[in-house]
N, C-alpha and C positions, 0 to 999 in steps of 0.2 A: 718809224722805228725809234724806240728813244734808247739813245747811253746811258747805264748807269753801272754806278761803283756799287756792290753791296758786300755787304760781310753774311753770311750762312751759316748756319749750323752743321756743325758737321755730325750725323746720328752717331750716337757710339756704336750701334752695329753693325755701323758700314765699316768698320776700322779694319776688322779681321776677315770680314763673309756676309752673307747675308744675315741677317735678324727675324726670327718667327715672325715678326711683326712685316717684312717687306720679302714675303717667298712669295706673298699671292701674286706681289709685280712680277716676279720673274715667272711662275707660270702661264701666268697669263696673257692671252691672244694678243697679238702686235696691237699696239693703238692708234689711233689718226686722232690726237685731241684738236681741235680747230686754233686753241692760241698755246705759242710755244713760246719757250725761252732759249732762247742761243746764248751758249754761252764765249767766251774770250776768257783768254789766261793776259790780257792785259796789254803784250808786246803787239809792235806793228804786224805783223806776219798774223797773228792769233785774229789780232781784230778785224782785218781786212776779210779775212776768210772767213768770220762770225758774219763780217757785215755783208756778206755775197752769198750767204746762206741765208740770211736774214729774208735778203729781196729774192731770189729762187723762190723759196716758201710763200710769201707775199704775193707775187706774182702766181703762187698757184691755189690762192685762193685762204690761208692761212693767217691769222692776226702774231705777228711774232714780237718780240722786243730783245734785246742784243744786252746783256748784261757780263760787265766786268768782273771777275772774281778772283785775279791774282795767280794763282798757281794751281797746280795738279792737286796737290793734299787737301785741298779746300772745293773745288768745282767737279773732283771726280764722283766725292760722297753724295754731292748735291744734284749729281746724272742720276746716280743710283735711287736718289731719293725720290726723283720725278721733279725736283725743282729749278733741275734744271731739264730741257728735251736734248738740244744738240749740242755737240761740241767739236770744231776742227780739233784732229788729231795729228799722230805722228805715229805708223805702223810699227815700225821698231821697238822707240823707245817707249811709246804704251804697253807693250807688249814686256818689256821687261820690269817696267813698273808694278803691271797689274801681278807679275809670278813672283815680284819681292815684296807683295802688300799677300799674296796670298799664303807665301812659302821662306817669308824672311830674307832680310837683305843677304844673306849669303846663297841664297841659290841660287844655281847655275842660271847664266843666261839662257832665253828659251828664242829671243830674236836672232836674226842670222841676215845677210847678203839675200839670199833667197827670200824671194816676197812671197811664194805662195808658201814655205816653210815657216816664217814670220807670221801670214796672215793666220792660217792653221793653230798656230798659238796665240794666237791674240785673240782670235773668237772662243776660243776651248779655255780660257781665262775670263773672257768678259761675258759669255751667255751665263754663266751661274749669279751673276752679279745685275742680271736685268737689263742687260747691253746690249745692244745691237751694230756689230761692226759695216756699214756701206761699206762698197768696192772703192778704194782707191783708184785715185786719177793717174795721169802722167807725173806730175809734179814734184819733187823729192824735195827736202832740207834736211842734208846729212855733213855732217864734216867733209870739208875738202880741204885742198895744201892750195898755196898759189906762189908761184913767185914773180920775179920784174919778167917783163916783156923783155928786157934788154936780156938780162941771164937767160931766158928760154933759147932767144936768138942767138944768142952766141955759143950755146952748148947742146943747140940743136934738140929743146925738151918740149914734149908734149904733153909726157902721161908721166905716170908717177914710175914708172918701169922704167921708160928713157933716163931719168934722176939714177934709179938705183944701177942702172949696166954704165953711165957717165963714170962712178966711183967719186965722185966731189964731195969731201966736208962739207955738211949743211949746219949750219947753226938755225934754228927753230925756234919762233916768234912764236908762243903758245900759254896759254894757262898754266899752272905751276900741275897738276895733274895729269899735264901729258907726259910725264916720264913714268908713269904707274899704267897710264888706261892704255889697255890691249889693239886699241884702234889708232891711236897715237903714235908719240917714238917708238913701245916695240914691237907695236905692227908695220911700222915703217922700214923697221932694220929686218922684221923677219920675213914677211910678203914681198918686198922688194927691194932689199940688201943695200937703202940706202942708209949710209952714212952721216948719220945723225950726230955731232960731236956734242951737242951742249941745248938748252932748252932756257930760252931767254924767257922770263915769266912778265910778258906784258898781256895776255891775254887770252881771249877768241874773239879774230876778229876785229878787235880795239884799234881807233886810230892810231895808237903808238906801235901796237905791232905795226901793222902796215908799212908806217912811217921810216919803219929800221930794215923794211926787206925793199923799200923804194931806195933806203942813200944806200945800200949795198953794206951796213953794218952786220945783217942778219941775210941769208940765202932765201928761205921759205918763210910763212908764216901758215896757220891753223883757221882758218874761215868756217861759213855752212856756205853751202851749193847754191843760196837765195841770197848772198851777198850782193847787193846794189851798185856797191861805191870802190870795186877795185879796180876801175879805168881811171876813176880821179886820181890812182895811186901809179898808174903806169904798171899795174898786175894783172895776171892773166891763170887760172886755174890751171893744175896738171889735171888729166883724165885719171881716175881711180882705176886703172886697167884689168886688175888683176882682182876690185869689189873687196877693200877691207872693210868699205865703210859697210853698214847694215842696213836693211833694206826702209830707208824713215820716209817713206811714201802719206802723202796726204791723204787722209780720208775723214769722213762723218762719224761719229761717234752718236749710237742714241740711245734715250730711253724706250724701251719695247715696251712697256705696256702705256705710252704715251705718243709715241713716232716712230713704232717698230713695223706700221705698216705698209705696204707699197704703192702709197700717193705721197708721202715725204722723201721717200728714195729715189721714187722714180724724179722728184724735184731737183732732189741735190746733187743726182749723176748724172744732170745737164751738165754741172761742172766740169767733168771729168775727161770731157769730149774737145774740150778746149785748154781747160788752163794747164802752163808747164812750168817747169822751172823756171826758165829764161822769163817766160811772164810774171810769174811771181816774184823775181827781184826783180823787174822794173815797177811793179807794183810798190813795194817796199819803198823803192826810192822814188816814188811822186810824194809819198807820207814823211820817210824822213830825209829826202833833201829837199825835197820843192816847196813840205807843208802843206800839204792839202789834206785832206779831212780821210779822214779812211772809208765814210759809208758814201763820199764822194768819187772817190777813186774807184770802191767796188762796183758804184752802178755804171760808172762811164764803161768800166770795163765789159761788165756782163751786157750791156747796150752795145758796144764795137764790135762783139762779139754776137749780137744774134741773139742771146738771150733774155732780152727784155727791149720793150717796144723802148723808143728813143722822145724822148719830146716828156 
């Protein structure tokens, strides 16, 4: 499998909908083309799961290669195009991308906490577009809160409901957009009445957040759920009890008239059977703390796991 960076064109008719020129792909019968392109948006998380798709495929008999492309705006046209075949997703936030490229950034959100109400929108968005949504695995990367281990203990918190019936001033280590987004500060004050006083603008996620909810300057901080590195902080996740976050379930993304058939599916929901959350942030962190190679990391794992011969 080889890495590369490339730049793509992006078709001007993918911009709005399909184009006369690319409805025959969407009509047309699922494909099984023999060599595919996986794609990656770049970050650790993205490659690994390109490079674990990669060797699934490969493993079943397909010539594939793993290509970087940077962002959604750029590798989603290039699905649509067929140049690229697969791409790891995120059920949710695909799913409100594809209704604001279809219906404008002001249109209502169509994702939701509910996956099979998520998924229902997200194929009823991507099938006119030539896309083929795979089932989702176990595995989620959605916003989560976490605080110190020490504050849990002493105020007796587990989930983000224990936080809001405590009543304690939280100051919040978060992106400067968490005082506007609905899943944020005030989904926090209105799902579970906690007490948000102030929104420190270090980040998601960032070691400096961290840093200020470890010396106790900041109570919470704003993560995702595949966060690696919050034991090095002496932090530990609240449970989302009450589900503000939306349902960002992992799954395959493809081209149908290129790997819309059911020999690339049946390949890549071997994944499914196995990988979680929990293993996808220690995943994460063999890549960004240990250093190791991401298409290294995916086959050790898919080999520990039963999905690929070892040696």
């Amino acid at each position: 499998m080889a890495l590369g960076v490339v730049a793509l064109p992006v078709l001007a008719g993918c911009a709005t909908g399909p184009s006369l020129e690319t409805r025959s792909r969407i009509t047309a019968s699922p494909g099984d083309s023999r060599d595919l392109a996986i794609g990656s948006a770049g970050f650790t998380e993205s490659e690994l799961l390109a490079q674990m798709y990669a060797a699934l495929l490969d493993h079943a008999g397909y010539r594939t290669h793993v290509l970087t492309v940077g962002n959604r705006e750029l590798y989603e046209p290039a699905l649509e195009a067929g140049q690229i075949d697969v791409v790891p997703e995120y059920a949710a936030t695909f799913a409100d991308w594809l209704n604001a490229k279809a219906h404008g950034s002001k249109a209502p959100p169509v994702a939701s906490p509910d996956l099979g109400v998520t998924l229902r929108a997200l194929r009823r968005l991507a099938g006119p577009r030539g896309l083929t949504v795979l089932p989702p695995g176990r595995a989620v990367d959605q916003n989560a809160f976490a605080v110190s281990a020490a504050y849990a203990r002493k105020h007796h918190l587990k989930t983000l409901g224990d936080l809001g019936r405590a009543k304690l001033p939280v100051r919040l280590a978060a992106g400067e957009e968490c005082v506007q987004r609905p899943f944020c500060a005030p989904g926090l004050r209105k799902a579970y009445g906690i007490n948000v006083t102030a929104i420190d603008p270090k980040g998601v996620g960032t070691t400096p957040a961290k840093q200020v909810v470890q010396n106790g300057q900041d109570q919470m901080v704003l993560t995702t759920s595949t966060d690696a590195t919050l034991d090095q902080f002496g932090l530990v996740l609240l449970t989302d009890d009450k589900k503000l976050q939306n349902a960002d379930y992992v799954l395959p993304v493809v081209n149908r008239s290129r790997a819309g058939s059911a020999r690339p599916a049946a390949a890549l929901n071997r994944l499914n059977k196995v990988l979680t959350t929990t293993d996808l942030a220690h995943l994460n962190e063999q890549v960004d703390s240990w250093r190791r190679l991401p298409a290294d990391v995916a086959r050790h794992y898919l080999q520990e796991k039963g999905l690929l011969p070892k040696g």
